[in-house]
C-alpha positions as a LaTeX table, in Angstrom:
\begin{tabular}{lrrr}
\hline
Residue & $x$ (\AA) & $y$ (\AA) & $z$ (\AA) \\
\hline
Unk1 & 0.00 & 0.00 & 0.00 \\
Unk2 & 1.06 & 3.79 & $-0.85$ \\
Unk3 & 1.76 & 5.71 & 1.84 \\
Unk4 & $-0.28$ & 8.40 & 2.35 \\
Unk5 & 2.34 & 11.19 & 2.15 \\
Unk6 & 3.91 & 9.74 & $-1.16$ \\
Unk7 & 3.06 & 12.32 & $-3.98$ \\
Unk8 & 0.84 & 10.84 & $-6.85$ \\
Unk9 & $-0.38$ & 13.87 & $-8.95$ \\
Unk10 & 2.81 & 16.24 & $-9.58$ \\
Unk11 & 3.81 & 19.40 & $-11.18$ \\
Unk12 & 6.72 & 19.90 & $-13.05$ \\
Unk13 & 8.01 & 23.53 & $-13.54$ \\
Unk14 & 11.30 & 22.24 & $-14.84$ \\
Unk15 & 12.42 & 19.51 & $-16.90$ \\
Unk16 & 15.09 & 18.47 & $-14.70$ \\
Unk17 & 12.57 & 17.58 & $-12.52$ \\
Unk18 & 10.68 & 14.89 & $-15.25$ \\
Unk19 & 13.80 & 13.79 & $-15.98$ \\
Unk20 & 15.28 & 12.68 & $-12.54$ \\
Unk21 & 11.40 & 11.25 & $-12.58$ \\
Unk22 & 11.55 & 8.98 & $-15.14$ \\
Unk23 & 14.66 & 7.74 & $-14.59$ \\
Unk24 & 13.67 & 6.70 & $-11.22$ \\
Unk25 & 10.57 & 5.05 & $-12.46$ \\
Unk26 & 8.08 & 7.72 & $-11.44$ \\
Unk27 & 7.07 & 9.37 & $-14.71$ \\
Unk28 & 3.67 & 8.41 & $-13.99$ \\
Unk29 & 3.53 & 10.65 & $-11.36$ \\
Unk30 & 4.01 & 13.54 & $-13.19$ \\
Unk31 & 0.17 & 15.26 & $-14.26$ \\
Unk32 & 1.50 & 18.06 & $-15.21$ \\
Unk33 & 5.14 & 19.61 & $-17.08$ \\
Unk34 & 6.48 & 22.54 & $-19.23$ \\
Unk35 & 6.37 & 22.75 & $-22.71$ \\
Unk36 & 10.45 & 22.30 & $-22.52$ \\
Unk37 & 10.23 & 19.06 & $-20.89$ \\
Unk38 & 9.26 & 17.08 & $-24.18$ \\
Unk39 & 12.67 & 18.32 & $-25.71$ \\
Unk40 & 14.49 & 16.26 & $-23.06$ \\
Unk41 & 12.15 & 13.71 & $-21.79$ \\
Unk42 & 10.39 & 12.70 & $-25.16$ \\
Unk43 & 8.02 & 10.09 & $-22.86$ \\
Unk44 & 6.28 & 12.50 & $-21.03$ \\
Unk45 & 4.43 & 13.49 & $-24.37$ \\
Unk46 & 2.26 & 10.27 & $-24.39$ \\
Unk47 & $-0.96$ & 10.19 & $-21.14$ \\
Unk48 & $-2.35$ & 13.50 & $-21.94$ \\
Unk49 & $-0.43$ & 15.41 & $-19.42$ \\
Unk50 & $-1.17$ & 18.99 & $-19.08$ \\
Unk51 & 1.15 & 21.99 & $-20.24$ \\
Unk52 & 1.68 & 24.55 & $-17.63$ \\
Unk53 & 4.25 & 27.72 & $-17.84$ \\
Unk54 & 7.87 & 26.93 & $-16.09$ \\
Unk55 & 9.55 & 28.20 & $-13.06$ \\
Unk56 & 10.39 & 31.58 & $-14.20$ \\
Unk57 & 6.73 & 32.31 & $-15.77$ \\
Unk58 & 4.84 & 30.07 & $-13.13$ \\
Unk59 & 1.27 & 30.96 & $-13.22$ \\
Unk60 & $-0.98$ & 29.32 & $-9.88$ \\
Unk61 & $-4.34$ & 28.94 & $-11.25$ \\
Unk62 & $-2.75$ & 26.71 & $-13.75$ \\
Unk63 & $-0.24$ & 24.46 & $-11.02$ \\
Unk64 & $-4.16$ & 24.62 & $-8.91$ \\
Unk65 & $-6.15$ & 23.07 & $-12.64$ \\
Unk66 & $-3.85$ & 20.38 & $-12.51$ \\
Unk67 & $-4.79$ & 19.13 & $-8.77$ \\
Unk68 & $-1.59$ & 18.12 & $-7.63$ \\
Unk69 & $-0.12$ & 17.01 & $-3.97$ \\
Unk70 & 3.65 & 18.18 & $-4.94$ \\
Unk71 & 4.99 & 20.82 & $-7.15$ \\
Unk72 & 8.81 & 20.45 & $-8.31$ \\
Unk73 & 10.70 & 24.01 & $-9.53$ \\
Unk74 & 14.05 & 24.94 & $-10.03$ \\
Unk75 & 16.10 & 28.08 & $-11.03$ \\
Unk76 & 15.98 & 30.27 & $-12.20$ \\
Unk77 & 13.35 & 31.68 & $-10.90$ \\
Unk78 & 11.03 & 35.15 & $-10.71$ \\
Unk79 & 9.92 & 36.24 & $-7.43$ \\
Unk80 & 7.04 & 36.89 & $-8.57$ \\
Unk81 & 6.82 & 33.19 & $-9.89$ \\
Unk82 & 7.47 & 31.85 & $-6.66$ \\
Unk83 & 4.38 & 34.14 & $-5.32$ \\
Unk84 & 2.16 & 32.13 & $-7.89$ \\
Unk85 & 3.63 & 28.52 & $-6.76$ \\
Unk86 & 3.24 & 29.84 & $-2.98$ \\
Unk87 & $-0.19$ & 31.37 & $-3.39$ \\
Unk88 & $-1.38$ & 27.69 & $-5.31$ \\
Unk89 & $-1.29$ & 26.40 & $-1.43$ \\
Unk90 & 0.69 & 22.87 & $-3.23$ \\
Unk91 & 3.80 & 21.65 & $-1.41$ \\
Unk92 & 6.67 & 22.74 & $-3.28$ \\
Unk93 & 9.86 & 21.73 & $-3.38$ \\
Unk94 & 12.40 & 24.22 & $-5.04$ \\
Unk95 & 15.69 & 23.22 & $-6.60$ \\
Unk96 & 18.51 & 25.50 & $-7.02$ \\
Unk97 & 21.45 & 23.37 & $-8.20$ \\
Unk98 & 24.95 & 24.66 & $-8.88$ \\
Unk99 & 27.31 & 21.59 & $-8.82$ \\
Unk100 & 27.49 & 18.39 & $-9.82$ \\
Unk101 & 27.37 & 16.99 & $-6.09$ \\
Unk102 & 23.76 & 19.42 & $-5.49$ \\
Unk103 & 22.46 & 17.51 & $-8.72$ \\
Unk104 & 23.23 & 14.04 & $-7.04$ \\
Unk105 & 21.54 & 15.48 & $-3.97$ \\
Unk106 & 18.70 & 16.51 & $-5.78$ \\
Unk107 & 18.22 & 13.15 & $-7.26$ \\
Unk108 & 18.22 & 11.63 & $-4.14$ \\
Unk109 & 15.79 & 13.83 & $-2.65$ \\
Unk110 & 13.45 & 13.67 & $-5.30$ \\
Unk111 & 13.55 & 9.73 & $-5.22$ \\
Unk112 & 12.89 & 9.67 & $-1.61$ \\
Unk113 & 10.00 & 11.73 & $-2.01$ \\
Unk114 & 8.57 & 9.13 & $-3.93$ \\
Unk115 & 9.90 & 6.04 & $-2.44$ \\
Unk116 & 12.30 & 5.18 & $-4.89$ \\
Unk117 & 15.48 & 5.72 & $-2.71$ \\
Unk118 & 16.93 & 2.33 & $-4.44$ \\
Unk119 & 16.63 & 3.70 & $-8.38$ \\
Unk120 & 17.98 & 6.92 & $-7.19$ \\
Unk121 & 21.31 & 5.57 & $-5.82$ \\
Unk122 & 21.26 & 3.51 & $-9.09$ \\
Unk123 & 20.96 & 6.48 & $-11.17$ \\
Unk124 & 23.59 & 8.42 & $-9.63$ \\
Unk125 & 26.15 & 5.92 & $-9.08$ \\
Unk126 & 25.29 & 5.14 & $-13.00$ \\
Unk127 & 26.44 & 9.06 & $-13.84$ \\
Unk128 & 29.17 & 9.36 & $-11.49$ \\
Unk129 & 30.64 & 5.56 & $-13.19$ \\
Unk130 & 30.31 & 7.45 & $-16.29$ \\
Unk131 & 31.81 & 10.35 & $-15.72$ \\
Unk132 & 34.75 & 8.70 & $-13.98$ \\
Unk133 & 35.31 & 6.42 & $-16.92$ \\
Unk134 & 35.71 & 9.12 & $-19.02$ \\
Unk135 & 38.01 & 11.10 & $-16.41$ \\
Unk136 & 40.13 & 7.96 & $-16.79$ \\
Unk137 & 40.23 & 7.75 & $-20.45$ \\
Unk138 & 41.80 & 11.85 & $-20.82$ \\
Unk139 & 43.66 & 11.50 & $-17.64$ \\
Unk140 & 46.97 & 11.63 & $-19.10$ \\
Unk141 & 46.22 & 13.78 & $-22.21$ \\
Unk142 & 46.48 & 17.46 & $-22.72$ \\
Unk143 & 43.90 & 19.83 & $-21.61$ \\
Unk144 & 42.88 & 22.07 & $-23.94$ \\
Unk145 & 41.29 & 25.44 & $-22.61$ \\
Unk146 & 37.64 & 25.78 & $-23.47$ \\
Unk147 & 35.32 & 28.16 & $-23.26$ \\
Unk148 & 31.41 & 27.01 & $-22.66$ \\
Unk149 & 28.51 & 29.63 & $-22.88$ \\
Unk150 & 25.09 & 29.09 & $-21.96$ \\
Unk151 & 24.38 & 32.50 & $-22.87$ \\
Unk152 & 24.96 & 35.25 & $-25.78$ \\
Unk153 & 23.61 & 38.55 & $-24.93$ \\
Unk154 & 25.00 & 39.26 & $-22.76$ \\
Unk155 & 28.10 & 36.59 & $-22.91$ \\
Unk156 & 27.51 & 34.29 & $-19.67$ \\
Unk157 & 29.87 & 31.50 & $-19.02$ \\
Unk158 & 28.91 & 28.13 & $-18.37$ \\
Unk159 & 27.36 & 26.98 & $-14.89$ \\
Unk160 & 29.51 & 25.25 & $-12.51$ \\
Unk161 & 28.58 & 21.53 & $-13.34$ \\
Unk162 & 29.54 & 21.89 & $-17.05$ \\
Unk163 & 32.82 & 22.89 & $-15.72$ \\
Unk164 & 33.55 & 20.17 & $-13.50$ \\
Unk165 & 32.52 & 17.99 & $-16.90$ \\
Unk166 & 34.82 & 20.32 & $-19.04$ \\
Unk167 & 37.35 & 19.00 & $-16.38$ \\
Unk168 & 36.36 & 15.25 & $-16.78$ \\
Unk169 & 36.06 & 14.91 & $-20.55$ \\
Unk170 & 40.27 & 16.54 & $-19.96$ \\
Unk171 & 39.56 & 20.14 & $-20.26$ \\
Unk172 & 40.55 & 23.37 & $-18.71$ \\
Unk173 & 37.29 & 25.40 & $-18.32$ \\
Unk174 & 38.01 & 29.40 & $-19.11$ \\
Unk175 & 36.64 & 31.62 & $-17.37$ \\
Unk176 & 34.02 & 31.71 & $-14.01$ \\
Unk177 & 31.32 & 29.97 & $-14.05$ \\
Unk178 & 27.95 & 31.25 & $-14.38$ \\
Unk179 & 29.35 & 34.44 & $-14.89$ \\
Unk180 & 29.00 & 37.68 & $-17.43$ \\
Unk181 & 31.97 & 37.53 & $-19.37$ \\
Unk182 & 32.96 & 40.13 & $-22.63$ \\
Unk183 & 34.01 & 38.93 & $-26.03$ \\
Unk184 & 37.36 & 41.33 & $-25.87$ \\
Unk185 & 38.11 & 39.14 & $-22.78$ \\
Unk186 & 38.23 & 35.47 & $-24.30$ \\
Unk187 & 40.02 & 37.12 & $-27.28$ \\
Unk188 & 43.32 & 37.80 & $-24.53$ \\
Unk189 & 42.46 & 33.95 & $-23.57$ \\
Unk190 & 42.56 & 32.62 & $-26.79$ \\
Unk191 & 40.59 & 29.43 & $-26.27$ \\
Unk192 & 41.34 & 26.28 & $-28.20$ \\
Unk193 & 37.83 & 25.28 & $-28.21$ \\
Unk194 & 34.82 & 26.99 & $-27.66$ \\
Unk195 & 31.24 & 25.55 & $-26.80$ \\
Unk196 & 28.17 & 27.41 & $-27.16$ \\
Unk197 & 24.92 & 25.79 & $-25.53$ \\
Unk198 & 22.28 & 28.53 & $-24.93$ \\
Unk199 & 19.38 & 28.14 & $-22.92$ \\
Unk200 & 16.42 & 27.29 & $-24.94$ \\
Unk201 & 18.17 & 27.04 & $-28.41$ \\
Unk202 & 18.40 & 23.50 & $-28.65$ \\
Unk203 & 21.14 & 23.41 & $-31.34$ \\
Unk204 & 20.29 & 26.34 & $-33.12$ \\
Unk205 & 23.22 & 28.62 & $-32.01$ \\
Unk206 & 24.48 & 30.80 & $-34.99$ \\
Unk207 & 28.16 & 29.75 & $-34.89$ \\
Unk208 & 29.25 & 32.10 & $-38.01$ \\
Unk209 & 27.50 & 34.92 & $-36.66$ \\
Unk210 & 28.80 & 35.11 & $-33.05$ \\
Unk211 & 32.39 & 35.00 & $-34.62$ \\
Unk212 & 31.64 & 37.41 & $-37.16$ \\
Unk213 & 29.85 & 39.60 & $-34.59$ \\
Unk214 & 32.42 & 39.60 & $-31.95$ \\
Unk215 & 35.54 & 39.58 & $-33.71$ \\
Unk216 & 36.72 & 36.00 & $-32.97$ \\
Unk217 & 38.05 & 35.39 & $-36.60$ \\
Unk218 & 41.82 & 35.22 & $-35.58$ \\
Unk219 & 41.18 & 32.72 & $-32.28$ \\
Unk220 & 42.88 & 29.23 & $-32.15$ \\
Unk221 & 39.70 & 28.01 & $-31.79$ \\
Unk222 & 38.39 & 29.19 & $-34.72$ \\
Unk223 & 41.65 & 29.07 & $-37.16$ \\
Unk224 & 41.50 & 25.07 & $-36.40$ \\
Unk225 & 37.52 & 24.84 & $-36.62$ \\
Unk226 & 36.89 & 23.66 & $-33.21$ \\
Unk227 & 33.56 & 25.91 & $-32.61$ \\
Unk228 & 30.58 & 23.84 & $-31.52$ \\
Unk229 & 27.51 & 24.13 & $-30.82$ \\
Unk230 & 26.12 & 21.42 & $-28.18$ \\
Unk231 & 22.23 & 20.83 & $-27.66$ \\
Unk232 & 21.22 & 23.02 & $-25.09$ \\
Unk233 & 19.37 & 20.28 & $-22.96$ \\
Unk234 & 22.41 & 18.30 & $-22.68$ \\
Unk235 & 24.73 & 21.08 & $-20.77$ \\
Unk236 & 21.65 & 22.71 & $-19.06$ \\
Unk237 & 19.36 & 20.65 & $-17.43$ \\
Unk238 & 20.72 & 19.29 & $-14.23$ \\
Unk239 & 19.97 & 15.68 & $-14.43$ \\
Unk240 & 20.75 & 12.23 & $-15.77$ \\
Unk241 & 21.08 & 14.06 & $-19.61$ \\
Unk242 & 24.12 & 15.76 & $-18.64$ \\
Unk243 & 26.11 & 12.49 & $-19.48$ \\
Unk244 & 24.65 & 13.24 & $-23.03$ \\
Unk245 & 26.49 & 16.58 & $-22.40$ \\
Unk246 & 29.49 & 14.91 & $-21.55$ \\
Unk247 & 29.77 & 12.28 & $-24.41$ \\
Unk248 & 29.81 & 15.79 & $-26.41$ \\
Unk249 & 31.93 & 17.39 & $-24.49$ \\
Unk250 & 34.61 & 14.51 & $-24.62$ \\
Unk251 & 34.09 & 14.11 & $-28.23$ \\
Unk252 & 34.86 & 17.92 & $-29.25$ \\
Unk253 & 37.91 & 18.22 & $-26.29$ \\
Unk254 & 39.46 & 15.12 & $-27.48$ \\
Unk255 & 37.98 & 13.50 & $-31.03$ \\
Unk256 & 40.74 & 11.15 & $-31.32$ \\
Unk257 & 39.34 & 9.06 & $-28.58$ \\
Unk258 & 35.64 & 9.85 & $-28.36$ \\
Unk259 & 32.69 & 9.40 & $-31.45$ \\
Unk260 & 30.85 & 12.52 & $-31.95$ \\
Unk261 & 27.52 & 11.96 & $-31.02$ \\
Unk262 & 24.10 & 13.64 & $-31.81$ \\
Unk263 & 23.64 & 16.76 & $-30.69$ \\
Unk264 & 26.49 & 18.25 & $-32.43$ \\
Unk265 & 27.47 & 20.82 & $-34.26$ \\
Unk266 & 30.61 & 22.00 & $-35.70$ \\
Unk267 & 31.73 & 25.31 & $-37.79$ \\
Unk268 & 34.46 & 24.58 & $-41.29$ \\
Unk269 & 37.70 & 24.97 & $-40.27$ \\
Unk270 & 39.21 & 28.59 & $-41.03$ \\
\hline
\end{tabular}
């Protein structure tokens, strides 16, 4: 028998959230997602679910329509957005991840929550075997320097997680993390590859236009064609797709050991 605090209708304002979900067995949980969540979790499309706006647009007579016992957001997030979860009266739980270690706690908490401590464990000893194979395989290599953006007006670096994978797949992440960086600045760095993964543009980055616009035509990176463009859902959603992220990362860092897998992009060389 259920217990009766175990959540059974819930709300997804993020699709880390349905993914660390399914992959713990508990898709059928979810009543309710975002629009984005498809692009990452392509299962959630099929039981009729209903579409309700994300954590940064979060709207409560919509969370309330979907009659749920447990709403799941993460950032980033509008105060005002958190008003409308708050003022639904739902229990929420609210995510705010920045390293790979928060995402493994955030896995486990969100299994708990729905009794499926085991498949949790399982899924994030599965990632951290993963990444630690591949930490393995570029151990003794050389680390090129790479710059990742999640953003392009204004230029924002990477978050955290992406550059403790940068590190993994044998990288040296440029920059800060997470933070507002100017094109004059990687220029002086001279990266040897750089990785753009915005947030909501799937793989749809303009590659030619960001060098032409920012005057990157004379960096290594770009004189050997090693500009990519990686799937924004891989790098950006803090879950169990990040190792997608890393296959990606590994294979543009160092393609003489790793397949290039889907999700990727690549500008001609020169």
């Amino acid at each position: 028998m259920v217990s009766d605090h175990t959540p059974q209708r819930i709300v997804c304002l993020q699709p880390s959230a349905t993914v660390i979900l399914n992959s713990v067995g508990r898709l059928d949980r979810v009543v309710a997602c975002t629009k984005y969540c498809a692009d990452v979790c392509p299962e959630v499309t099929v039981g009729g679910r209903t579409i309700v706006a994300d954590s940064w647009t979060a709207r409560s007579e919509q969370i309330m329509s979907a009659r749920p016992d447990l709403v799941i957001a993460a950032v980033p997030y509008q105060e005002k957005a958190v008003a409308e979860i708050l003022k639904s009266g739902v229990r929420f739980l609210g995510l705010a991840p920045k390293t790979l270690a928060d995402i493994y706690t955030d896995i486990a908490t969100i299994a708990g929550i729905v009794e499926a401590a085991e498949q949790g464990q399982q899924v994030i000893g599965d990632m951290q075997r993963e990444i630690a194979a591949v930490r393995a395989q570029t151990f003794a290599k050389p680390r090129p320097r790479v710059f990742c953006e999640e953003w392009g007006k204004p230029l924002i670096a990477s978050q955290k997680w992406v550059a403790e994978l940068v590190e993994a797949a044998g990288g040296e992440f440029l920059g800060e993390p997470g933070i507002q960086v100017s094109a004059e600045a990687m220029i002086s760095k001279d990266p040897d590859v750089v990785v753009a993964a915005w947030c909501g543009a799937g793989d749809r980055v303009p590659l030619q236009k960001i060098i032409r616009d920012r005057g990157w035509e004379d960096i290594r990176a770009v004189r050997e064609g090693r500009v990519y463009c990686i799937r924004d859902e891989f790098l950006n959603t803090p879950a169990p797709t990040l190792l997608h992220g890393l296959r990606a990362l590994a294979a543009v860092i160092h393609p003489e050991c790793f397949p290039q897998p889907p999700g990727l992009r690549c500008i001609s060389k020169g």
